[in-house]
C-alpha positions, 0 to 999 in steps of 0.5 A: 467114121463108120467102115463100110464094106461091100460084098463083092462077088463076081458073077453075083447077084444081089438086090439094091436100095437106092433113095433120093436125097431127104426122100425127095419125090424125085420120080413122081414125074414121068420125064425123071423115069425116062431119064431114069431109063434112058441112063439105066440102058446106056450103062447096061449096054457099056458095062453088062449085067442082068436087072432080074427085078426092079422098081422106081418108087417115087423117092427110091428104086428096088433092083436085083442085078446079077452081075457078069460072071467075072465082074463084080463091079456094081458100085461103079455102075451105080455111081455112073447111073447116079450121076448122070442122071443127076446131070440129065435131070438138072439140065431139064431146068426143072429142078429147084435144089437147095445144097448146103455149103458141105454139099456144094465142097463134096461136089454132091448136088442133093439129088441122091443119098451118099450110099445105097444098101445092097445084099448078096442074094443067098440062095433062090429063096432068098431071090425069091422073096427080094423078088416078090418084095419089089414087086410089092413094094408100091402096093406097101407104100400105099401107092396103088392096091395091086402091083399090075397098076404101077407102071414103073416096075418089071412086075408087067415083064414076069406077067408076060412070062408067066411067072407071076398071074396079072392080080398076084398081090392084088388087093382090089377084091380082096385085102392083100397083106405080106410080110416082109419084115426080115427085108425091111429091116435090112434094106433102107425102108422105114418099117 
């Protein structure tokens, strides 16, 4: 079995890939992302740290997090987040999951893939270009042609702040393309 290492930095930055199980459309409905919210907020209030970006795909989340300056724990943060979501999402009753006899021992409930991707953020060009990424990101799904039209994203949070003007990435006049693909490879997204 393959040794998987994490960068742990205290007080770091770093950006995140979280996928659903098999890539299932977990998100497409809104009381997933309220759940989804409701249990981002609970965490960050009982353990702190910065989300600086992120976005909920239907079958995976984007985040850059930075971490408390003598805190480097975003595992265990994520694993709260995942599981209580989970359970959340399954009391609705609205799910139909179907969990192979290996899952059913490792106590996983086919909501989640095992692990998630993360990257030390290196430096602010490094930030900025996971930033713009997350940003981007429903747009290089095919899910909307601008950023502003896909609600669940901080994109609307930097508009208010000035950081990005509201038709950046926007490709409803004019076709848009960005390159990312030093990111992509890196990151858990199909390419």
């Amino acid at each position: 079995m393959p040794n998987y290492r994490r960068a742990y930095a205290p007080g770091g930055t770093f950006f995140f890939t979280v996928v659903t199980y098999n890539r299932k459309p977990i998100f497409s409905d809104e009381e997933s992302r309220e759940i989804l919210g409701e249990v981002v907020r609970e965490c960050r209030r009982d353990w702190a740290f910065e989300i600086n970006a992120i976005v909920v795909l239907p079958d995976h989340i984007h985040a850059i997090w930075t971490m408390p300056r003598n805190d480097s724990n975003y595992s265990a943060r994520w694993s709260r987040i995942k599981k209580e979501f989970t359970k959340r999402w399954i009391d609705t009753g609205a799910v139909n999951l179907t969990v192979s006899p290996s899952q059913q021992r490792e106590r996983r409930r086919g909501v989640w893939q095992r692990r998630f991707w993360e990257h030390t953020i290196l430096d602010s060009d490094d930030f900025d270009a996971r930033f713009d990424y997350i940003h981007y990101n429903p747009v290089k799904h095919g899910l909307v042609r601008c950023p502003h039209d896909w609600a669940a994203s901080s994109f609307h949070r930097w508009v208010e702040k000035d950081v990005y003007p509201k038709h950046w990435g926007c490709s409803c006049t004019n076709p848009v393309t960005m390159d990312f693909g030093e990111i992509e490879g890196a990151c858990g997204e199909p390419i």
